[in-house]
PALOZA-686693 format. One record per residue (C-alpha): x, y, z; residue number from 1; residue in one letter. Coordinates in steps of 0.1 Angstrom, whole numbers. Example, Ala and Ser with C-alpha at 12.3 -4.5 7.8 and 13.67 -1.06 7.14 Angstrom:
BEGIN
@x->123 y->-45 z->78 i->1 aa->A;
@x->137 y->-11 z->71 i->2 aa->S;
This chain:
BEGIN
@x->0 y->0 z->0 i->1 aa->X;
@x->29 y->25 z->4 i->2 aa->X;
@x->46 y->19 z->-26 i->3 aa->X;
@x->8 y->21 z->-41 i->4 aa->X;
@x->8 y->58 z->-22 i->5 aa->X;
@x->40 y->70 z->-35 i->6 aa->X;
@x->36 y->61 z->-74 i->7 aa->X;
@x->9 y->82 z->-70 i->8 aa->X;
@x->26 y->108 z->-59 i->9 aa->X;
@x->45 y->109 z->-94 i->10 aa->X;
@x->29 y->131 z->-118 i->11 aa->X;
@x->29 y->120 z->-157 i->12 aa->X;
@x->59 y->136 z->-164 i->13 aa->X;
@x->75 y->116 z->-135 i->14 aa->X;
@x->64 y->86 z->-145 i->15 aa->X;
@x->72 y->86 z->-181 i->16 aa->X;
@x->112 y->99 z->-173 i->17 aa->X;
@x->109 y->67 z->-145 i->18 aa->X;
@x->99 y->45 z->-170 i->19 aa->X;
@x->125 y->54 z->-199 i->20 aa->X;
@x->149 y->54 z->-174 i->21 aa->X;
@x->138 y->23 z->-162 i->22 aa->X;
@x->137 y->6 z->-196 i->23 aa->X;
@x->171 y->19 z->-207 i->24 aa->X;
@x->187 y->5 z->-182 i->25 aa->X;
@x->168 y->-29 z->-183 i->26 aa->X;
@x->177 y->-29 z->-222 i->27 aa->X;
@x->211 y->-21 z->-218 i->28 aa->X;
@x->219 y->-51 z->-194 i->29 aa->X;
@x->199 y->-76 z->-214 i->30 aa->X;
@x->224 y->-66 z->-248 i->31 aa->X;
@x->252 y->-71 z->-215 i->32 aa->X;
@x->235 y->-108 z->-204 i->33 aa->X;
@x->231 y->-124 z->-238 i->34 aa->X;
@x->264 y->-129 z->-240 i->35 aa->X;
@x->270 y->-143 z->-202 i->36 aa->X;
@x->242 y->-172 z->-221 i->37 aa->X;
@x->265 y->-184 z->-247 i->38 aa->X;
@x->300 y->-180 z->-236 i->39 aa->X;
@x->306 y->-217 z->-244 i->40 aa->X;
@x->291 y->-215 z->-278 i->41 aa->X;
@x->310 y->-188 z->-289 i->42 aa->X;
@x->343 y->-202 z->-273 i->43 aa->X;
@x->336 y->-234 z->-299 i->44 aa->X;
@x->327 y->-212 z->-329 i->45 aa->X;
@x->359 y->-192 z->-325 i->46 aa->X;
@x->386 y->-218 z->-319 i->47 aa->X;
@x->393 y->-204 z->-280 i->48 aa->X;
@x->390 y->-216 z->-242 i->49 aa->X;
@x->361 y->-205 z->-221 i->50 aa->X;
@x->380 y->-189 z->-197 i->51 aa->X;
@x->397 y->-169 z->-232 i->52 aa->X;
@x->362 y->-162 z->-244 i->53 aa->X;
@x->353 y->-149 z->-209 i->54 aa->X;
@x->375 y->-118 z->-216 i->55 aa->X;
@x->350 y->-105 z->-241 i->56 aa->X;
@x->329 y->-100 z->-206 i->57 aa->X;
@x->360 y->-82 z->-192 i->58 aa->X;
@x->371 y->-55 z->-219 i->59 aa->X;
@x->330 y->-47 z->-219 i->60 aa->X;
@x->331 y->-38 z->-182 i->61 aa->X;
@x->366 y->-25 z->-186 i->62 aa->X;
@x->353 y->-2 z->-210 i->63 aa->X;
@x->327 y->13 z->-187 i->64 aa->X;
@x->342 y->42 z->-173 i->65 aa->X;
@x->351 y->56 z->-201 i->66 aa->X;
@x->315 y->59 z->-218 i->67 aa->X;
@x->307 y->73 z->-183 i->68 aa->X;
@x->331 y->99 z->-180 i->69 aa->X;
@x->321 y->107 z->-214 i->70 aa->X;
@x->285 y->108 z->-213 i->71 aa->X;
@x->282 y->121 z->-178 i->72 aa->X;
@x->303 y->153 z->-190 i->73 aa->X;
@x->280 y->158 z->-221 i->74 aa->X;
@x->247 y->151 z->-193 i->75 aa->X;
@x->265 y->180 z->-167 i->76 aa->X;
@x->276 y->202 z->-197 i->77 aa->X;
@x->242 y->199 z->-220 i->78 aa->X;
@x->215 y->181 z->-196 i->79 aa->X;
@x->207 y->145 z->-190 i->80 aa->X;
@x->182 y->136 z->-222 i->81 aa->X;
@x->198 y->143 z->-253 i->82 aa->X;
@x->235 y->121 z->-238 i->83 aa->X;
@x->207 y->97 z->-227 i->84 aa->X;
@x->194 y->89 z->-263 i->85 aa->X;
@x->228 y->94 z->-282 i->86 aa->X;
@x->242 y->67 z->-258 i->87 aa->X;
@x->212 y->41 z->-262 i->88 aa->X;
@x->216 y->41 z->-303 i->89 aa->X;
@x->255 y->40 z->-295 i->90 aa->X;
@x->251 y->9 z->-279 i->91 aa->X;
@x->223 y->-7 z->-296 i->92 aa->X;
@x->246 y->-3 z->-329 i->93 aa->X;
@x->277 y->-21 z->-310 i->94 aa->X;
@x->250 y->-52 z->-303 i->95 aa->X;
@x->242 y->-54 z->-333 i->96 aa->X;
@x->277 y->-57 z->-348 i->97 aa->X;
@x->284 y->-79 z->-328 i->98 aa->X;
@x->264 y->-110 z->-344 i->99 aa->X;
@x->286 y->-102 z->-375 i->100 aa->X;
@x->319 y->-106 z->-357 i->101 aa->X;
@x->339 y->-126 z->-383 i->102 aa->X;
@x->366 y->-137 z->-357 i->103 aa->X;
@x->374 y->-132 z->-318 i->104 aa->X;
@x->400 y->-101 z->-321 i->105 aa->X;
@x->365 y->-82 z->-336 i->106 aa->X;
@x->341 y->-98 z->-310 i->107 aa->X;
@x->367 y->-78 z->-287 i->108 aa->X;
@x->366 y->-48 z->-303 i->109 aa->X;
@x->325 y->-46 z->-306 i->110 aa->X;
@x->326 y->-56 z->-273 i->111 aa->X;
@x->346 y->-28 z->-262 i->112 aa->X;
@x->327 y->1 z->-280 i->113 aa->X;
@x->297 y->-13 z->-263 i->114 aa->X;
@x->312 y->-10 z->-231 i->115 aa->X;
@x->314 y->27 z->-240 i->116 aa->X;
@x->278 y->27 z->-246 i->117 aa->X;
@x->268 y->6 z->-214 i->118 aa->X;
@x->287 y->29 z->-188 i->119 aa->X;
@x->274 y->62 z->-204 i->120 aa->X;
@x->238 y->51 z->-196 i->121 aa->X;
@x->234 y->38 z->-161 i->122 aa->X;
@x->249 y->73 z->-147 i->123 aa->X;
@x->224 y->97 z->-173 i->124 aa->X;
@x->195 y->76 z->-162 i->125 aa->X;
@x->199 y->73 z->-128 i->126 aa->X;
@x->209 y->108 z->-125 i->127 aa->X;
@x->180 y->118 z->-145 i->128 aa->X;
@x->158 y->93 z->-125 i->129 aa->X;
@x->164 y->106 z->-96 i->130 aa->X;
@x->163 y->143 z->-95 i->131 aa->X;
@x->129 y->145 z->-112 i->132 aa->X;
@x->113 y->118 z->-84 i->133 aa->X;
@x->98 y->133 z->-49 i->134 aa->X;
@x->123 y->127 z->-22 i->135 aa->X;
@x->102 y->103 z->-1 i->136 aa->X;
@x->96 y->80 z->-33 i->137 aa->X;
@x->138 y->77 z->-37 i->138 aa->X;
@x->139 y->45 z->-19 i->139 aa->X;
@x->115 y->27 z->-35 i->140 aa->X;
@x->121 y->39 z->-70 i->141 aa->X;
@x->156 y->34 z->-70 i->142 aa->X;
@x->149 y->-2 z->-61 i->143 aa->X;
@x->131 y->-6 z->-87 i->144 aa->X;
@x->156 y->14 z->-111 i->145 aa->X;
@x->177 y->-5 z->-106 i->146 aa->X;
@x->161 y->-37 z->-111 i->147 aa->X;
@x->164 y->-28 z->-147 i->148 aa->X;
@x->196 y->-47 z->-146 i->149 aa->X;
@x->178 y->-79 z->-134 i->150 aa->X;
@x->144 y->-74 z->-156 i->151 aa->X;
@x->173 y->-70 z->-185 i->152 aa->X;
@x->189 y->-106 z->-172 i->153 aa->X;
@x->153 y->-122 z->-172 i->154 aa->X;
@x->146 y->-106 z->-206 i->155 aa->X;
@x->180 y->-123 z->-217 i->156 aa->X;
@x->170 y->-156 z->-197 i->157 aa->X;
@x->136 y->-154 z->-224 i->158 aa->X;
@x->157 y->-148 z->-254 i->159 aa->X;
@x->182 y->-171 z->-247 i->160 aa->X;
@x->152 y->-201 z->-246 i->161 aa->X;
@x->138 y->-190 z->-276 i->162 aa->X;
@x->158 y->-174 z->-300 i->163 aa->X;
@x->195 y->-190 z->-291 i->164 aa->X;
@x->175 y->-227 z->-304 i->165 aa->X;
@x->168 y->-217 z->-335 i->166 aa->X;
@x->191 y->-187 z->-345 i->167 aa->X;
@x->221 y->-193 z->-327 i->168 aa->X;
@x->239 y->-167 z->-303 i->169 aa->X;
@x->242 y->-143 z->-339 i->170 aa->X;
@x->203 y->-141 z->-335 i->171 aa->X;
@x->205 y->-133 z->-298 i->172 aa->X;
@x->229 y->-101 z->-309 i->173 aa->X;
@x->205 y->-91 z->-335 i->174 aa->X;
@x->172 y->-93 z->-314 i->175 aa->X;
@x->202 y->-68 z->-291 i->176 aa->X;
@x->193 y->-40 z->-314 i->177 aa->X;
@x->157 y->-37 z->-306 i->178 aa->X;
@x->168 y->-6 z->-277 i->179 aa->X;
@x->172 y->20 z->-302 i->180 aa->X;
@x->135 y->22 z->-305 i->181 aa->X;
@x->133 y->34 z->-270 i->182 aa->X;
@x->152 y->65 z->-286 i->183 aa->X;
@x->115 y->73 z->-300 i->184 aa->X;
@x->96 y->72 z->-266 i->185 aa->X;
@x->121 y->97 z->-248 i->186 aa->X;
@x->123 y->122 z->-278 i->187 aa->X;
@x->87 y->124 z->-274 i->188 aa->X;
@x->74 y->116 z->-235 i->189 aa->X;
@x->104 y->129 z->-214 i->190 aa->X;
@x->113 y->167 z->-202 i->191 aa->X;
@x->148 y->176 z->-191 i->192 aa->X;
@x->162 y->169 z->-151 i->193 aa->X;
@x->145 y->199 z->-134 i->194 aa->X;
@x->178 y->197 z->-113 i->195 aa->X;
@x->199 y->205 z->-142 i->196 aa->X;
@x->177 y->233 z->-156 i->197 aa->X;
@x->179 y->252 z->-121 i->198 aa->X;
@x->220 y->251 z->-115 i->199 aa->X;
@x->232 y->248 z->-151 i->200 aa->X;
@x->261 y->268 z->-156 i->201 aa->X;
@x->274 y->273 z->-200 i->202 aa->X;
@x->299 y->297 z->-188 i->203 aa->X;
@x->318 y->287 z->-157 i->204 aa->X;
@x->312 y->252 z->-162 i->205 aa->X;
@x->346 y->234 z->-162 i->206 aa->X;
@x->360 y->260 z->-134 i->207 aa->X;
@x->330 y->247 z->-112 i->208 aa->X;
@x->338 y->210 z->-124 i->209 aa->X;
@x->376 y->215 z->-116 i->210 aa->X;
@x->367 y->229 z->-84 i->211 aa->X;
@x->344 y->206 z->-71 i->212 aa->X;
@x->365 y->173 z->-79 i->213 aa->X;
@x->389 y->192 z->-59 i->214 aa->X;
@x->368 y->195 z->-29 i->215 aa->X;
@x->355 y->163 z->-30 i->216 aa->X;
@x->384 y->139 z->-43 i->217 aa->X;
@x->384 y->114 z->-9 i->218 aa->X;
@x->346 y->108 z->-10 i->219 aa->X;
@x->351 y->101 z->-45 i->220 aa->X;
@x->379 y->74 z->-39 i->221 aa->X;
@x->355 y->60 z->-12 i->222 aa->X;
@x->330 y->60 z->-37 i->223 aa->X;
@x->352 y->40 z->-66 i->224 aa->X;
@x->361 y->14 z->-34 i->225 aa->X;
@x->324 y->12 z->-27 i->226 aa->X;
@x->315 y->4 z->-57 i->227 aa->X;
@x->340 y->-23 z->-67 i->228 aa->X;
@x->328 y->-41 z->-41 i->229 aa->X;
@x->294 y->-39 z->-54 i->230 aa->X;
@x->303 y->-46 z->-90 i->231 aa->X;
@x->326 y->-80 z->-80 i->232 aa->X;
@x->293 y->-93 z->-60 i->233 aa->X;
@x->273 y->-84 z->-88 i->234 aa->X;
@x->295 y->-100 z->-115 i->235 aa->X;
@x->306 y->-126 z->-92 i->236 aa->X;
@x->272 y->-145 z->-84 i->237 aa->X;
@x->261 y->-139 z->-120 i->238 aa->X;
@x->287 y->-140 z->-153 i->239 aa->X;
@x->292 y->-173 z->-140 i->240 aa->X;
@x->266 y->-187 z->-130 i->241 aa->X;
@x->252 y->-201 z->-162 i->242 aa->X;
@x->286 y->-218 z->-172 i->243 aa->X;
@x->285 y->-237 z->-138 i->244 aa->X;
@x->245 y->-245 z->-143 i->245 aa->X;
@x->258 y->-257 z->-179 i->246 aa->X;
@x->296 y->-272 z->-174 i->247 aa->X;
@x->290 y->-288 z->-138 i->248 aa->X;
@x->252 y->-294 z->-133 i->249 aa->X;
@x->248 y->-309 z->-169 i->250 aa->X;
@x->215 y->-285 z->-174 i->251 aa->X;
@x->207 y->-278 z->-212 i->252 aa->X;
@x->191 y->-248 z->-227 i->253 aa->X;
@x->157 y->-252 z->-210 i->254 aa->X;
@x->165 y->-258 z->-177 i->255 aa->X;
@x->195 y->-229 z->-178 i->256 aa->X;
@x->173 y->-206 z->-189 i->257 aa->X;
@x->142 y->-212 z->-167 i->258 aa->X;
@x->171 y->-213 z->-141 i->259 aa->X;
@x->177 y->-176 z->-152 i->260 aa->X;
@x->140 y->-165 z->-155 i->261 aa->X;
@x->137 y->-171 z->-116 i->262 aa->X;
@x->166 y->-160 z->-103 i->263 aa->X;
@x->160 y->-128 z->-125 i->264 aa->X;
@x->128 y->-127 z->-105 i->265 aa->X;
@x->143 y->-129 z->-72 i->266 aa->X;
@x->166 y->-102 z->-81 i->267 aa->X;
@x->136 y->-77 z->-93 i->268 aa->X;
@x->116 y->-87 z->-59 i->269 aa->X;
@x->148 y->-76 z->-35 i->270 aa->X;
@x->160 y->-47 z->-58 i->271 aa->X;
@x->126 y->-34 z->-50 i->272 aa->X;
@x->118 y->-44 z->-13 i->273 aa->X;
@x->153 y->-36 z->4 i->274 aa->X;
@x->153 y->-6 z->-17 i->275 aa->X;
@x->126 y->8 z->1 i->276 aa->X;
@x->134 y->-3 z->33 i->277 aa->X;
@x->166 y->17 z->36 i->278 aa->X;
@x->143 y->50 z->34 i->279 aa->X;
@x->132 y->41 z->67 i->280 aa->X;
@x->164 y->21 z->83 i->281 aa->X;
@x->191 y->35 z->64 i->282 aa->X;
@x->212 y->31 z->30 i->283 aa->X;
@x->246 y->12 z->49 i->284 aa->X;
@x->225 y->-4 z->72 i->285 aa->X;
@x->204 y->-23 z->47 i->286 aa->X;
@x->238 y->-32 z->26 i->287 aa->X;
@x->248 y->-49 z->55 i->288 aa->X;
@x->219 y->-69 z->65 i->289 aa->X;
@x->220 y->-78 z->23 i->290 aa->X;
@x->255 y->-92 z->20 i->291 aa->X;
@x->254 y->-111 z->60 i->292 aa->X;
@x->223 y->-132 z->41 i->293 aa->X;
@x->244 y->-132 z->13 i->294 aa->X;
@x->271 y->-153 z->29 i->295 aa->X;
@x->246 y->-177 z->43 i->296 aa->X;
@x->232 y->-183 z->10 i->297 aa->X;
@x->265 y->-195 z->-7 i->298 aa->X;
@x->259 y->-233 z->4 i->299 aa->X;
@x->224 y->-235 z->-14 i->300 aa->X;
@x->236 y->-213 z->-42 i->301 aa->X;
@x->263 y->-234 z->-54 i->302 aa->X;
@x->261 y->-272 z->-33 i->303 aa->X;
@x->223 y->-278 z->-35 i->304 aa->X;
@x->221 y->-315 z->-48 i->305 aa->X;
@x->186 y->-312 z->-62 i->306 aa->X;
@x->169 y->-287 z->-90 i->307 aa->X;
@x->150 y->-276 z->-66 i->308 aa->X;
@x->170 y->-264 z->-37 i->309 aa->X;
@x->194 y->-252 z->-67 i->310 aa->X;
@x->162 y->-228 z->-77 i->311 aa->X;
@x->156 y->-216 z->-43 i->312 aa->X;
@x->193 y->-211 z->-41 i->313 aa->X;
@x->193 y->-189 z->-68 i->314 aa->X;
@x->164 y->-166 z->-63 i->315 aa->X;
@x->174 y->-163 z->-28 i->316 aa->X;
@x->207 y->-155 z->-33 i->317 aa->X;
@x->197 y->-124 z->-61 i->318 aa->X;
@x->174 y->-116 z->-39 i->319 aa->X;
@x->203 y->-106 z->-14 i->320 aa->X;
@x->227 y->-93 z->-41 i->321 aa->X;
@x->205 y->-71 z->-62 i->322 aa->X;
@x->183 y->-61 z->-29 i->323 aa->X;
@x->217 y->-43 z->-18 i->324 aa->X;
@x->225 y->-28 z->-59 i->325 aa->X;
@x->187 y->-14 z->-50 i->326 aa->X;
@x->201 y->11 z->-28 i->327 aa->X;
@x->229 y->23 z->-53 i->328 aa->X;
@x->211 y->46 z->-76 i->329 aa->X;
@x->199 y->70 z->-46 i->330 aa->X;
@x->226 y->67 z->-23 i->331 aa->X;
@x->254 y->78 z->-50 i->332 aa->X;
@x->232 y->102 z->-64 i->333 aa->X;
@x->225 y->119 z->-25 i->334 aa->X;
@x->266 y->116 z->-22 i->335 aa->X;
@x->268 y->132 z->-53 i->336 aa->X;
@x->279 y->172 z->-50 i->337 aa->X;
@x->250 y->186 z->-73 i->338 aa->X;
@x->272 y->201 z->-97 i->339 aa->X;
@x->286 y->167 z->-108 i->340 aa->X;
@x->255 y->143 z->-102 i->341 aa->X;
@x->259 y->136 z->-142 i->342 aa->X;
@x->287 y->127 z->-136 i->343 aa->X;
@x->301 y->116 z->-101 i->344 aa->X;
@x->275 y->86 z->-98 i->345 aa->X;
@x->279 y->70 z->-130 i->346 aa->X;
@x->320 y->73 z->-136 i->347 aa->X;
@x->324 y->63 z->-101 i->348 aa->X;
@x->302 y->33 z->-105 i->349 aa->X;
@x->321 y->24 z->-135 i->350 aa->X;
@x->356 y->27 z->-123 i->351 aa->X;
@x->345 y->-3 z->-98 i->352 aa->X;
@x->333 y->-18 z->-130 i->353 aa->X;
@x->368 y->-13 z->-140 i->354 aa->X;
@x->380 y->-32 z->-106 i->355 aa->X;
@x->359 y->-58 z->-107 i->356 aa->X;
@x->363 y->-61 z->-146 i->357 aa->X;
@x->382 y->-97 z->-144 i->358 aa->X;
@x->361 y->-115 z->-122 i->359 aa->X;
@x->348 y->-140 z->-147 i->360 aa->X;
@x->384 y->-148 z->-158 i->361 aa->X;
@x->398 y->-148 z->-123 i->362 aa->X;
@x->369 y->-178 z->-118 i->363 aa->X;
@x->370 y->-194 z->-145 i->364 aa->X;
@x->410 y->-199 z->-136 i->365 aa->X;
@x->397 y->-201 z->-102 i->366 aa->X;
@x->378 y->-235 z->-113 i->367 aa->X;
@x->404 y->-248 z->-136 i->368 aa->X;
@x->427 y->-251 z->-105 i->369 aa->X;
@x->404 y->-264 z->-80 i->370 aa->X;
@x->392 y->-294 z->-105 i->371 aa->X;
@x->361 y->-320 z->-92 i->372 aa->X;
@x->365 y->-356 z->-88 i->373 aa->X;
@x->364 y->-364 z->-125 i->374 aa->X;
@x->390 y->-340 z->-136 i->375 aa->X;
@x->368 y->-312 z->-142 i->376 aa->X;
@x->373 y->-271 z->-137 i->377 aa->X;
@x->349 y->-271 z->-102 i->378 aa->X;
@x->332 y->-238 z->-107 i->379 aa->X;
@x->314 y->-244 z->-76 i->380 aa->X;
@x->339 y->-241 z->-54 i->381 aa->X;
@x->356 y->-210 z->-71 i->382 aa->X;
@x->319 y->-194 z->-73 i->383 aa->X;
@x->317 y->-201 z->-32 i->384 aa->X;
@x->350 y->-188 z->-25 i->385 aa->X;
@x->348 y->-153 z->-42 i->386 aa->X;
@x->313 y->-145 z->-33 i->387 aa->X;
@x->328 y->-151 z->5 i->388 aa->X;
@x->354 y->-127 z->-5 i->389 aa->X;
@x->333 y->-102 z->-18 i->390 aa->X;
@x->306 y->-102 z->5 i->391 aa->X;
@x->331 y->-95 z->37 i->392 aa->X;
@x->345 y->-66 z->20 i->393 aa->X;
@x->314 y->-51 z->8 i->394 aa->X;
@x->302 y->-53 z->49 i->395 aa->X;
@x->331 y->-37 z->59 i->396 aa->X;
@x->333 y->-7 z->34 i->397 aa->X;
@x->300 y->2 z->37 i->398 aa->X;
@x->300 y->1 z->78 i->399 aa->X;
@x->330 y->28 z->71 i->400 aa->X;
@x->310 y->49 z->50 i->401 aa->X;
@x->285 y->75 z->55 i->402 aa->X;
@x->253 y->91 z->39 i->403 aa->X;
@x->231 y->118 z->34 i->404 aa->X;
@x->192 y->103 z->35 i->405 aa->X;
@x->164 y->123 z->20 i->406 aa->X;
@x->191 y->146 z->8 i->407 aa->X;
@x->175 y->176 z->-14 i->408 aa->X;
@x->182 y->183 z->-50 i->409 aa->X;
């Protein structure tokens, strides 16, 4: 009934930017999952190791702070919606090369100018996001903003069961391209941040920018350390995941993907419920209580000998990961000094993309040491170990921390 309460607070302007933000987001990381759904396919079409293939994952995260350094500039310097559109088509284009990559060195490259595109848009959207909501909704909406990244995961999960049968992983990069369209919806339903049109600035503009990075260098540092610990949990219980379900488990394309649709699920339900809890008990306090489950989780995630446990596993396990990313969108944005909101949240998010860039090769070589009983690379146990990892350091850094709840823009 609350969350009821405050979507009626947004007016239709509000809603529409929500939604487009929402939906470029959600687009964005299903072009990012269809790959993490056919690494092993295109590791046999292109003569190279999984664990090789796996680096197309890490140049595309690699890649990420740039297109957000970028495109948050152009978002601080010339508002949040025109940057926002330029960046969607950018990356729809880079998906859709990629199904014509004629050999692995080009896969990389695509792969790399989509990274561009993918970093520019979380920071624009969120940004614009969340200085046009009402401060009491923040919570709840940037749960659910940020559950674009697992509503994109389920929508790859769907494409993966039906197109990747028929059409191959080229026909999951093609059906990639479909974002641009979204282009249509903001050029015609979506006004410019209100923020930005109070505090823009044409003439002193990079003065104001040099100043502020001056003023606020550490929290940024804090920030970048924050949220590579955010991006290895992320990245950690996930590029993986359907390589184990696959490699260890024995599951086909059905299973995999149905595997993915619920887990996806789980993800969207905490993204959205924690998300508003931490506008009544706090932004770090609700991180923490996120990753503590987290750790308890890793048994039934990975070692659950049935399906069935397995699928709990999962969805209980996103549940925790993407319940904390829920928080991310409002608390960076409330750190952000308002001068640099364009910018601060998004390239700092991505630098920890940076950070946490070679996760998948680091378990993938992980596995290939630790081996099973028959030989094999145990992904399991290398999936166990580094969500540990990750999860203690993600509780610690943010128990350091601070924020600035119900911060005004």
């Amino acid at each position: 009934m609350e969350a009821l309460r405050l979507f009626k607070l947004l007016n239709r302007d509000q809603r529409n930017t929500f939604v487009a933000c929402f939906l470029g987001w959600a687009l964005d990381a299903f072009d990012f999952f269809l790959l993490t759904f056919v690494i092993a396919a295109m590791a046999h079409d292109f003569g190279t190791s999984i664990a090789e293939l796996s680096y197309a994952i890490t140049v595309t995260l690699a890649m990420r702070p740039v297109g957000a350094f970028i495109f948050g500039l152009l978002g601080d310097r010339f508002g949040r919606r025109i940057p926002l559109m330029i960046d969607i088509i950018f990356y729809s284009a880079m998906e859709l090369l990629t199904a014509f990559s004629p050999n692995y060195t080009w896969l990389l490259i695509f792969r790399a100018l989509y990274g561009i595109g993918m970093g520019g848009e979380w920071g624009l959207g969120a940004s614009l996001a969340m200085e046009s909501l009402p401060t009491a909704a923040r919570g709840l909406f940037s749960g659910i903003l940020q559950q674009g990244y697992a509503f994109g995961s389920l929508l790859a999960a769907l494409a993966y069961g039906i197109v990747f049968p028929f059409f191959g992983w080229r026909g999951l990069f093609v059906a990639g391209a479909l974002p641009a369209f979204l282009v249509i919806y903001i050029r015609a339903r979506v006004p410019e941040s209100p923020a930005w049109l109070r505090q823009r600035s044409t003439t002193y503009f990079w003065p104001n920018l040099g100043a502020a990075v001056k003023q606020h260098w550490l929290l940024f540092l804090y920030v970048i350390l924050l949220m590579t610990a955010f991006n290895a949990m992320s990245h950690g219980t996930q590029d993986m995941y359907q390589t184990f379900l696959g490699e260890q488990r024995g599951f086909g394309v059905e299973l995999k993907s149905t595997i993915g649709v619920i887990y996806a699920v789980g993800a969207i339900c905490g993204g959205t419920m924690v998300g508003h809890l931490s506008q009544k008990f706090g932004r770090r306090r609700v991180i923490i209580f996120a990753a503590v489950f987290g750790i308890l989780l890793i048994p039934a995630w990975v070692f659950s000998p049935s399906f069935s446990l397995l699928v709990i596993g999962g969805f209980a396990m996103q549940f925790m990961v993407q319940g904390a990313w829920g928080i991310v969108p409002v608390h960076l944005n409330e750190l952000s000094p308002g001068e640099l909101r364009g910018t601060f949240p998004g390239f700092a998010y991505q630098l920890g993309n940076l950070f946490a860039a070679n996760t998948a090769v680091v378990e993938a070589r992980l596995a290939d040491h630790f081996r099973d009983a028959s030989g094999h690379p145990d992904y399991a146990k290398a999936l166990a170990l580094f969500a540990l990892i990750i999860f203690v350091a993600l509780i610690v850094i943010a128990a350091i921390g601070r924020e600035e709840l119900g911060k005004e823009f």
